[in-house]
C-alpha positions as CSV (number, residue, x, y, z in Angstrom):
1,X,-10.7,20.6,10.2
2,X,-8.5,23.3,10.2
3,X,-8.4,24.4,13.8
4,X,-4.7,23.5,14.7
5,X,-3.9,26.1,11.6
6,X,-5.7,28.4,13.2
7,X,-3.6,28.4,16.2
8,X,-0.4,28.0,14.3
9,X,-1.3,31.4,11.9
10,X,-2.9,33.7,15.4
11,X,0.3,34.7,16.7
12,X,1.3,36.1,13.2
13,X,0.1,39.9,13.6
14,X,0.8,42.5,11.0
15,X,2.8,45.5,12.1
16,X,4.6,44.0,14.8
17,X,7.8,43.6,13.4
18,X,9.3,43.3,10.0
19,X,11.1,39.9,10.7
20,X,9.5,36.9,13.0
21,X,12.2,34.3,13.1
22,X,10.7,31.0,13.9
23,X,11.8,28.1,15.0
24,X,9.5,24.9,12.9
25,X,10.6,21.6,14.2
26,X,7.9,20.2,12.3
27,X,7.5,22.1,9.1
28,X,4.2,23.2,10.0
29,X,5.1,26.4,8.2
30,X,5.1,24.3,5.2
31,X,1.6,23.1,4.9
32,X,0.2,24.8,2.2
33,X,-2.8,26.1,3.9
34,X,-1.0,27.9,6.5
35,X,1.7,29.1,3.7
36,X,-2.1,30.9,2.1
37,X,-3.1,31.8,4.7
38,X,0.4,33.8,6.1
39,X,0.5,35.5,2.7
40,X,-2.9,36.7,2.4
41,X,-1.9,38.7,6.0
42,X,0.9,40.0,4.5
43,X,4.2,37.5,5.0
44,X,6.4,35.8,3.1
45,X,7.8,32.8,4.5
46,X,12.0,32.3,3.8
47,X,13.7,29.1,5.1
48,X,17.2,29.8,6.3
49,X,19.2,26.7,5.3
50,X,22.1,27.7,3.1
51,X,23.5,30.5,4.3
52,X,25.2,32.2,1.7
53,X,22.2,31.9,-0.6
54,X,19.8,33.6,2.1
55,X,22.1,36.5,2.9
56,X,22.3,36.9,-0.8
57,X,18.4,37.0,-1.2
58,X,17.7,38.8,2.3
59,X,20.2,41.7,1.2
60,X,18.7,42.4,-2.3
61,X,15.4,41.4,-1.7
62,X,14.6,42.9,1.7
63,X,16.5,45.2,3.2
64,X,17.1,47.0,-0.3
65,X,12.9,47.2,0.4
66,X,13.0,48.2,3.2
67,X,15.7,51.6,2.9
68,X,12.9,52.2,0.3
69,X,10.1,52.7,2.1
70,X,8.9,49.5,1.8
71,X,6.7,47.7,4.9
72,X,6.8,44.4,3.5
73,X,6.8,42.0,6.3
74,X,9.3,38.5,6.6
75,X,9.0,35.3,8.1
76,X,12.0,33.6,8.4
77,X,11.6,29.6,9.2
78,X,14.5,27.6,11.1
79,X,14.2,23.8,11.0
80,X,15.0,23.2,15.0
81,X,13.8,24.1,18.2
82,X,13.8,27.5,19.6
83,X,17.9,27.2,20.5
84,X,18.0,26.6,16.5
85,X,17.0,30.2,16.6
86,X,20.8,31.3,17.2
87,X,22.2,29.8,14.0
88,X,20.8,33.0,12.2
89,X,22.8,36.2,11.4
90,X,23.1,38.5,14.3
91,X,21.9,41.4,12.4
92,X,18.3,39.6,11.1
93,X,18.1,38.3,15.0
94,X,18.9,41.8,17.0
95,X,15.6,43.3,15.7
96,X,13.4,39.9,14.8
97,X,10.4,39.5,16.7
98,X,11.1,35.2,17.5
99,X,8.2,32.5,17.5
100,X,8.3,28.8,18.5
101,X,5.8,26.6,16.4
102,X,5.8,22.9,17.3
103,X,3.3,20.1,17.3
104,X,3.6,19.2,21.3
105,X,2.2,22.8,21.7
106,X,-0.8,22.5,19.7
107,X,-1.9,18.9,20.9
108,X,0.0,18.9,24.6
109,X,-2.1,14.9,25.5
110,X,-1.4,13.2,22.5
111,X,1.6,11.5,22.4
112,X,5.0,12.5,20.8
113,X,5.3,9.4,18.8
114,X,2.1,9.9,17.4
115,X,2.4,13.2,16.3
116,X,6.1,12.4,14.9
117,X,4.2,10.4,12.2
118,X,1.4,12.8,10.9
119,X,1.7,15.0,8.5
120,X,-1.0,18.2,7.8
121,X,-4.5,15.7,6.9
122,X,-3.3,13.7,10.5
123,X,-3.2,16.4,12.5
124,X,-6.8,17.4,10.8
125,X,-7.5,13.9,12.2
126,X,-6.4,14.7,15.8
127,X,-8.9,17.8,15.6
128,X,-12.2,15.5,15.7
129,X,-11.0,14.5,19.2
130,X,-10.7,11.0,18.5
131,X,-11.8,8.7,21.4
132,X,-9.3,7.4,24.0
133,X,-9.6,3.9,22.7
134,X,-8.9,5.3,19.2
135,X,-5.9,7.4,20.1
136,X,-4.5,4.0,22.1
137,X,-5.0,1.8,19.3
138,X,-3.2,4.5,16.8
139,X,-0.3,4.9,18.8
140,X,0.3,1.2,19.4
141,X,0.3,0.9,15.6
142,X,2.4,4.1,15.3
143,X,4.5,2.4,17.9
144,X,5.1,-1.4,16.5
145,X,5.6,0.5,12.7
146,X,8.3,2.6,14.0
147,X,10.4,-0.2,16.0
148,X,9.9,-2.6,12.2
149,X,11.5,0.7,10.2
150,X,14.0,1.2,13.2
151,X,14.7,-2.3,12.7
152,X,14.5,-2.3,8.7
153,X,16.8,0.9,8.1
154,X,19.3,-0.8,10.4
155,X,19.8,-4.0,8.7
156,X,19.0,-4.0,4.8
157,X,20.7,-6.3,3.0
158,X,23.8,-4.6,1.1
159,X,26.0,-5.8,-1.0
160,X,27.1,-9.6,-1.7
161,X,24.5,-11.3,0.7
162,X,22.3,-14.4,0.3
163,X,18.7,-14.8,-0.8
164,X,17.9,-15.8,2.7
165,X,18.6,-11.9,3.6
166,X,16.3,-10.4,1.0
167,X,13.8,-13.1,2.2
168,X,13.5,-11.8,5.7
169,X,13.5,-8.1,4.4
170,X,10.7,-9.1,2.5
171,X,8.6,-10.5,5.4
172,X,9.7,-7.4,7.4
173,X,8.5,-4.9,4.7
174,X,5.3,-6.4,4.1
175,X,4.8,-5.8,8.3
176,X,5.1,-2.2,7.4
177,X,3.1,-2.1,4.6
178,X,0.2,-4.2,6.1
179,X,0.7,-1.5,9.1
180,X,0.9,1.4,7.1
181,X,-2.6,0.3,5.2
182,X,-4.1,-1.4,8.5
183,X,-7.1,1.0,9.5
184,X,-8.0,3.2,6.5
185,X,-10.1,5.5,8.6
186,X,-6.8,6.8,10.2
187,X,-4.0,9.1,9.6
188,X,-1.2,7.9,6.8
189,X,2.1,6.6,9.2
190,X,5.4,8.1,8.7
191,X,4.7,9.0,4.7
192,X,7.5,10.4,4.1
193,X,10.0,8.1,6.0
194,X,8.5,5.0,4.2
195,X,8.7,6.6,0.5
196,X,12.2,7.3,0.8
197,X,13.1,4.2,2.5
198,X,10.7,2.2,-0.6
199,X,12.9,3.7,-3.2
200,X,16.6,2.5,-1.1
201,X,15.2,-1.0,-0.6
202,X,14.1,-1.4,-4.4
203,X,17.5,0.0,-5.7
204,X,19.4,-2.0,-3.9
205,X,17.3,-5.3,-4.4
206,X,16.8,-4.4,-8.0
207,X,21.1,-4.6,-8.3
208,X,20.8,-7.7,-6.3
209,X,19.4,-9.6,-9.0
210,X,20.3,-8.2,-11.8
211,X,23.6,-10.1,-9.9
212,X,22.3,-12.9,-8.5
213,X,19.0,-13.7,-9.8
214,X,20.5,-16.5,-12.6
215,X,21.9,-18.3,-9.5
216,X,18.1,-19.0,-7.6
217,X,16.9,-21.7,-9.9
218,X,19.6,-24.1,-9.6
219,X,19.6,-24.2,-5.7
220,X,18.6,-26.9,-3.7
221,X,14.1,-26.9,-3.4
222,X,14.6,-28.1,-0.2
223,X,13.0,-26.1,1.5
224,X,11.5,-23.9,-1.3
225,X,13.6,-21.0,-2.8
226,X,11.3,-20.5,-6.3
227,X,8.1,-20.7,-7.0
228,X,8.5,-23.9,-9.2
229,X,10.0,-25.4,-6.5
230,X,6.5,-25.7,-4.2
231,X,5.0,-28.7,-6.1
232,X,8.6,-30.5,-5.5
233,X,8.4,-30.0,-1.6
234,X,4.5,-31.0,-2.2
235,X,5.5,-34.5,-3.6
236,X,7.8,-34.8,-1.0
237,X,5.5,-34.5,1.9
238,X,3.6,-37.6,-0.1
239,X,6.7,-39.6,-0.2
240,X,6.0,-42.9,1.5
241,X,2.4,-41.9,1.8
242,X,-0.1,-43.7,0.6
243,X,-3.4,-42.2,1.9
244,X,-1.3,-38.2,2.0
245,X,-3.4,-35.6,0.3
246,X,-1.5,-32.0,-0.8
247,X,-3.5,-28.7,-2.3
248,X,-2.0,-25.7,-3.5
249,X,-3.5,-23.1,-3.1
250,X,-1.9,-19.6,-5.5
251,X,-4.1,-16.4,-4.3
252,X,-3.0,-15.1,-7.8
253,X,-1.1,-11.4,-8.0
254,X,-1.1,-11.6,-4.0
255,X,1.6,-9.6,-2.0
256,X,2.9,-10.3,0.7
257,X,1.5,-7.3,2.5
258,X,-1.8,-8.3,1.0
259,X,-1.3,-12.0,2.5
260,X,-0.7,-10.4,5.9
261,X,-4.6,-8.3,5.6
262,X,-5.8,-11.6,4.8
263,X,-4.5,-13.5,7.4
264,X,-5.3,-11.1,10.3
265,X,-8.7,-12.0,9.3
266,X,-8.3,-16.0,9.6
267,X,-7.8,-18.4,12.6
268,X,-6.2,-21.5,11.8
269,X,-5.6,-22.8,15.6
270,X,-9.2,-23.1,15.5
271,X,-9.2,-25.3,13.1
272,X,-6.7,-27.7,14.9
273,X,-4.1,-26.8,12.2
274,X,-0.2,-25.9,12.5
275,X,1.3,-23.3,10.0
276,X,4.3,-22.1,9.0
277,X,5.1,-19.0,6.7
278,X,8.4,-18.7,4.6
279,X,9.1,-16.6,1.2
280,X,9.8,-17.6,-2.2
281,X,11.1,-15.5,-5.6
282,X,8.7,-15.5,-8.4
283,X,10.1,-15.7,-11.9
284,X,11.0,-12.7,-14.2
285,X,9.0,-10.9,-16.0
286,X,6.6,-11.4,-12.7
287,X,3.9,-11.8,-15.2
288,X,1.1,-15.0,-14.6
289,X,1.9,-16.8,-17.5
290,X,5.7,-16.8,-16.7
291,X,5.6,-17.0,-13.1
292,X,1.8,-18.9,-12.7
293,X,2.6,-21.7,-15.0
294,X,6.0,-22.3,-13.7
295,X,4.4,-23.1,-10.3
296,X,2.0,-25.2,-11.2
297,X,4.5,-27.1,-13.9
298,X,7.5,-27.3,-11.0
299,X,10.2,-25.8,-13.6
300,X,11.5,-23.3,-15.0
301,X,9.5,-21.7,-18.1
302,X,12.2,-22.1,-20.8
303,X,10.7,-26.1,-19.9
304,X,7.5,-25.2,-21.5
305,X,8.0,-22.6,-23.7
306,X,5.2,-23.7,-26.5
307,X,2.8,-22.3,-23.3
308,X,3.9,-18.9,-22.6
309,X,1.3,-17.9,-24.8
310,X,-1.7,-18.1,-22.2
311,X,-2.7,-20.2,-19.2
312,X,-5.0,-22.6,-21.1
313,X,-1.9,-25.6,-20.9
314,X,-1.4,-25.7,-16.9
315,X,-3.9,-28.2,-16.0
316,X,-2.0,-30.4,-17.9
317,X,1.4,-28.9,-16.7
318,X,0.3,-29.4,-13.1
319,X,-0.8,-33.4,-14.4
320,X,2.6,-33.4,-16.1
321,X,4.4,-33.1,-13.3
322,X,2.7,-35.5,-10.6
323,X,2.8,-38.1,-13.4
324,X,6.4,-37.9,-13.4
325,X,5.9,-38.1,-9.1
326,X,4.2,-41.2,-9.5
327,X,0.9,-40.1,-9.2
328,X,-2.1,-41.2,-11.9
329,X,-4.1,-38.7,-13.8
330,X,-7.3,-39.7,-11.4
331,X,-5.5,-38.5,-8.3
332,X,-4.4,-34.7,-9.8
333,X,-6.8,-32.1,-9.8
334,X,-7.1,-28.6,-11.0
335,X,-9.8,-25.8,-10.8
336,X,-9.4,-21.8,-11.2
337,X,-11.7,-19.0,-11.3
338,X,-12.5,-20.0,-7.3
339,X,-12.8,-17.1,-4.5
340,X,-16.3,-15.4,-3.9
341,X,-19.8,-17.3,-4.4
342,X,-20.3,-20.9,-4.6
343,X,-17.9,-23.3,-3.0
344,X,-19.5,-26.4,-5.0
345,X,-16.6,-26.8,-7.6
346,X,-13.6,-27.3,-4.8
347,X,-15.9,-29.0,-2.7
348,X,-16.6,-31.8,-5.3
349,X,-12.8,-31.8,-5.8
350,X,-12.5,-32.7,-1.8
351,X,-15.0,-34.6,-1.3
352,X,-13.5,-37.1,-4.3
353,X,-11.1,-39.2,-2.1
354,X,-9.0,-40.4,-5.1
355,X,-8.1,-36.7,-5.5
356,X,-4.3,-36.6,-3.9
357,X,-2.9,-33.8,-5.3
358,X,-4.9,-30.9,-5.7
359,X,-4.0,-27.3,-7.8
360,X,-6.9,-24.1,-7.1
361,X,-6.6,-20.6,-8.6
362,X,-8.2,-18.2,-6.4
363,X,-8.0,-15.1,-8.5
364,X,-10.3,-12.7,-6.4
365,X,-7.1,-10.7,-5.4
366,X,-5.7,-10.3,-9.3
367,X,-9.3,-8.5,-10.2
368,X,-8.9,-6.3,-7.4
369,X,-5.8,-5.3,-8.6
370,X,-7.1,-5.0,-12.4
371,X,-10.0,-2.9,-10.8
372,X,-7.6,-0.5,-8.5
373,X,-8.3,3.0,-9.0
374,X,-6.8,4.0,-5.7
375,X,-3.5,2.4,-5.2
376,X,-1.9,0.2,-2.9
377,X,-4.4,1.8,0.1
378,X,-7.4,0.5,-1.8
379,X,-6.4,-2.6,-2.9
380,X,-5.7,-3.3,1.3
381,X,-9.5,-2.1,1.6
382,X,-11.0,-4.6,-0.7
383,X,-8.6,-7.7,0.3
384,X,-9.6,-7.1,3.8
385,X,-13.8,-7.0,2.7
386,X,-12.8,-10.2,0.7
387,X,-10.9,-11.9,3.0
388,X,-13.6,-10.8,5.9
389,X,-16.5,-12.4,3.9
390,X,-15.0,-16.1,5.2
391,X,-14.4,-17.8,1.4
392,X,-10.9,-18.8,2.3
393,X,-11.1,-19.5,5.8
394,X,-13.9,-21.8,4.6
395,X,-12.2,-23.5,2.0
396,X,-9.1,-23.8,4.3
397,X,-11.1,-25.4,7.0
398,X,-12.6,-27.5,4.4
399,X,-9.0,-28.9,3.0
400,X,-7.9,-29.5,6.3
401,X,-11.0,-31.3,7.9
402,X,-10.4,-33.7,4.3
403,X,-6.7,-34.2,5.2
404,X,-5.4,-32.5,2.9
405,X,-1.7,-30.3,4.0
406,X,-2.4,-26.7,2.3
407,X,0.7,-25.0,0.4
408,X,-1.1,-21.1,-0.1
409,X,1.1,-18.6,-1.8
410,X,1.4,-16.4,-4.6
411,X,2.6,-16.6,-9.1
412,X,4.0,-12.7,-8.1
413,X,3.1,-10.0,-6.0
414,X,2.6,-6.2,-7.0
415,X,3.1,-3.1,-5.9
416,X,1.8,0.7,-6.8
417,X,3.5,2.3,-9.7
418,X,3.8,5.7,-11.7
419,X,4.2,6.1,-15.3
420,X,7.5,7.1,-16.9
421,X,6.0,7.4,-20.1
422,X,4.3,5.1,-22.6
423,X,6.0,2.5,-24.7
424,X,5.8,3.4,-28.8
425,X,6.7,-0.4,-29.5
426,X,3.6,-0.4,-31.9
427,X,3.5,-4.1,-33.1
428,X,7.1,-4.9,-32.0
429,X,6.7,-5.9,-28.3
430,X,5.2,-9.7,-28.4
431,X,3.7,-8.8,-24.9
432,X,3.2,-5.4,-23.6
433,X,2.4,-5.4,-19.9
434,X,2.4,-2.1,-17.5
435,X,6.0,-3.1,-16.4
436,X,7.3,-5.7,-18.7
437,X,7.7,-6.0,-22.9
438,X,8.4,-9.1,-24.8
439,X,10.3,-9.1,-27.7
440,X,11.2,-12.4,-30.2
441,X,14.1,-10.5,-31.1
442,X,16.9,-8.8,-29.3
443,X,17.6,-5.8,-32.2
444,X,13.6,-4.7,-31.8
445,X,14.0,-4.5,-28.1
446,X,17.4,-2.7,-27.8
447,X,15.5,-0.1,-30.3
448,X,12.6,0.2,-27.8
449,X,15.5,0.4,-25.1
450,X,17.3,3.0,-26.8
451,X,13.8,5.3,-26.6
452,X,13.6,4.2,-22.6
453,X,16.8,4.9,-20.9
454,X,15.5,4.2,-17.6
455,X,14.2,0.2,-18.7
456,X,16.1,-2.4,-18.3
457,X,16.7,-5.8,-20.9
458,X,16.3,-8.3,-18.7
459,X,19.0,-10.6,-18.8
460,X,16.3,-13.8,-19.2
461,X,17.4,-16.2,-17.1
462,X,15.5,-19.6,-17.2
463,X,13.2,-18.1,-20.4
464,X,13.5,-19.8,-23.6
465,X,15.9,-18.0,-26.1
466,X,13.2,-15.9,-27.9
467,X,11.8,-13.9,-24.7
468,X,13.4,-11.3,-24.3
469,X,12.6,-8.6,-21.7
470,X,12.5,-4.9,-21.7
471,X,11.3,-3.9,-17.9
472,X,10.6,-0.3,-16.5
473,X,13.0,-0.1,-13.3
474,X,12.1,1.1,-9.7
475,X,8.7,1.8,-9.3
476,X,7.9,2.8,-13.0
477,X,5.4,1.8,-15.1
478,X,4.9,2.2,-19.5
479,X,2.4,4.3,-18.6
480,X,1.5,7.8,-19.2
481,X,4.0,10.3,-17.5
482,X,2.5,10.3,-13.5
483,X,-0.2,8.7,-14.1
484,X,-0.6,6.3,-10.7
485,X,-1.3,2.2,-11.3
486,X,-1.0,-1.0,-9.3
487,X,0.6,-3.8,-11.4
488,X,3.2,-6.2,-11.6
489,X,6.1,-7.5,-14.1
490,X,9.0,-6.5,-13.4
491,X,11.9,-6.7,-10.4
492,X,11.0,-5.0,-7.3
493,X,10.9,-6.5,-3.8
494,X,7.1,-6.6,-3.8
495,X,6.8,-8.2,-6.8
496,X,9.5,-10.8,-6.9
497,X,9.2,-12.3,-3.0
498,X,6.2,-14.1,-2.1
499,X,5.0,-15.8,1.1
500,X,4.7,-19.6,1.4
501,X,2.6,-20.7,3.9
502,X,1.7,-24.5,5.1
503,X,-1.4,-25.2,6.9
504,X,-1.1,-28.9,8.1
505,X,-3.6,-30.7,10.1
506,X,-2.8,-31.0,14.0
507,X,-2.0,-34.9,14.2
């Protein structure tokens, strides 16, 4: 597994020369098993970058040595190719033995795109001469993730823009991150690139609504912007209807990125179905009983604020509202704790033609999540075994074949987090989540706040007067300092959006 270190540490021969300059286009100098295994034959490895700083260390450190007696023996690394070479001082250069240490060299067949997005465990990969298909496969991937991050970096929304902008980033990044998670038995794509452009896309979506957020709920729900505005396109579709049947369908805690795994496993033309797949912003704190409930009630949550308690009220929230849409209690229906075994409790729901308007929690996805001890990449690897074991295809088909049109999204999504430190709220905080505390009182929560100056207080718009917010920011969590969790709660891009997608029988 280490055999392209091996060829990268051979040419490095003690007693040859007391400087090698190199030139290490891709920082292979870096990887810390080569950086062991250079300085257990005697080197120490300098990057030239600043130059004042080097000449500084070079003078006093080495060559001070070196009029001493010393044989010590440098490395000195030049990000570049070997012209790169000739940005170092004259004097180091005259008597420098010069290396060139590159990627292309080591693996001359495998393409350059694909060796662009490795790092050190990658190029271990390339070592186990994976097959031809393989290697094709990989660099189509490589390939169509690099022409979405091209395409991402290019045009993020900035500034004053429109939901509709952060929308389509939203499907966009969920492309990469379903890419980036697609085949966990190959090399990580383009880590590096990704994490830093993760942290620019939540910064400036995160100062996006904290700006625009309070305007969302009282757009037009036609078509869809909030979650709570689903069951109102829902009772539109049945407008004029009078044999129309609706399900919704929440895969609760779903991302987008996760919806994307699930869907590469389904096949709904087969089914003689249309579809069509939009986005929609969950409520803040992106917690289920905020975001969940106001779904399934079609308003916002200061509406039902005597519920924010639990979940136990939505059954009748979701009755509520298609009473008010002209619907009687006989023809609303409601069922959770649905997505692996039996089908028997949804199929009797179906099968029960009075049935117009149906609700279903299908919370497989949440207890993943609740269960995920290796982040965002495991999570991927048990929605696809999930989604691969036919339960939703099956109820999909089902729901169609009964004539019902099928509205499947998400209460929030989630993403992976690391801790910034744990909350000492003791019994202040009315709801302590991972991302997200709930005070009753706005003097307890700017003293938490005060203790955090990384959170944010949540300005609370569309929560009833006494929920008050305290989120972590970014990609935080109230955990223990690094500590590494998937969760949900507060504002990020992952969180917030949400796909909306409509299956509708072919007519």
């Amino acid at each position: 597994m280490s055999r392209w270190r091996d060829a990268v540490v051979a040419p490095f021969v003690a007693g040859l020369a007391r400087v090698t300059a190199v030139a290490d286009a891709d920082g292979l100098l870096r990887d810390e098993e080569v950086s062991r295994r250079l300085a257990a034959r005697g080197f120490t490895v300098l990057t030239y970058d600043d130059p004042i700083a080097f000449r500084l260390t070079y003078e006093i450190g080495w060559r001070d040595a070196w009029e001493r007696g010393s044989d010590a023996e440098l490395v000195v690394r030049v990000d570049g190719d070997a012209l790169a070479l000739e940005s170092l001082p004259f004097d180091l250069l005259r008597d420098a033995r010069r290396l060139v240490v590159d990627r292309r060299a080591l693996f001359p067949d495998v393409p350059r795109r694909v060796l662009a997005s490795m790092d050190g465990p990658g190029l271990d990969w390339l070592t186990t001469a994976p097959s031809r298909e393989v290697l094709a496969r990989y660099d189509a991937r490589v390939s169509r993730l690099g022409k979405l991050l091209d395409a991402l970096e290019r045009s993020l929304p900035v500034g004053e823009v429109g939901h509709a902008s952060w929308t389509e980033c939203a499907g966009r990044w969920a492309e990469v991150q379903a890419l980036r998670y697609e085949d966990a038995s190959a090399p990580r794509l383009w880590h590096d690139r990704i994490e830093a452009l993760h942290d620019r896309i939540e910064a400036l979506f995160e100062a996006w609504m904290v700006r625009h957020f309070r305007e969302l709920h009282t757009l037009s729900p036609a078509p869809p912007v909030m979650v709570h505005h689903v069951p109102r396109a829902m009772a539109r579709a049945l407008e004029g209807s009078g044999s129309g049947r609706v399900a919704l369908l929440v895969l609760d805690g779903m991302a987008w990125d996760q919806w994307l795994t699930v869907r590469a496993t389904l096949d709904p033309a087969s089914w003689g179905a249309t579809e069509s797949t939009s986005g929609v912003f969950a409520w803040v704190p992106t917690t289920t009983v905020v975001s969940r409930q106001s779904l399934f009630a079609g308003r916002a949550p200061a509406r039902f604020a005597a519920h924010l308690g639990g979940t136990s009220g939505e059954p009748a929230l979701w009755r509520q509202f298609w009473r008010e849409n002209g619907l009687r209690d006989e023809a609303v229906a409601y069922v959770r704790g649905l997505g692996v075994g039996s089908t028997e409790a949804l199929d009797v729901l179906v099968a029960d033609r009075r049935v117009r308007a149906l609700g279903v929690v299908v919370d497989t996805i949440d207890t993943i999540l609740h269960g995920a001890v290796l982040g965002t990449a495991g999570v991927h690897d048990q929605v696809r075994l999930w989604a691969s074991s036919g339960w939703l295809g099956g109820a999909l088909r089902r729901l169609l074949a009964e004539g019902f049109e099928v509205y499947v999204t998400s209460d929030h999504g989630n993403l992976e987090l690391t801790g910034v430190g744990r909350v000492a709220d003791g019994a202040l905080a009315d709801v302590r989540g991972e991302r997200a505390r709930v005070f009753s009182d706005d003097i307890l929560r700017q003293k938490v706040a005060r203790a955090h100056p990384t959170a944010r207080c949540w300005g609370g718009e569309g929560l009833p007067d006494d929920y008050l917010c305290l989120l972590a920011t970014g990609r935080g969590a109230f955990v223990d300092v690094g500590h590494r969790v998937v969760g949900h709660g507060g504002v990020a891009l992952e969180e917030v959006i949400v796909p909306l997608v409509v299956f509708s029988p072919r007519e």
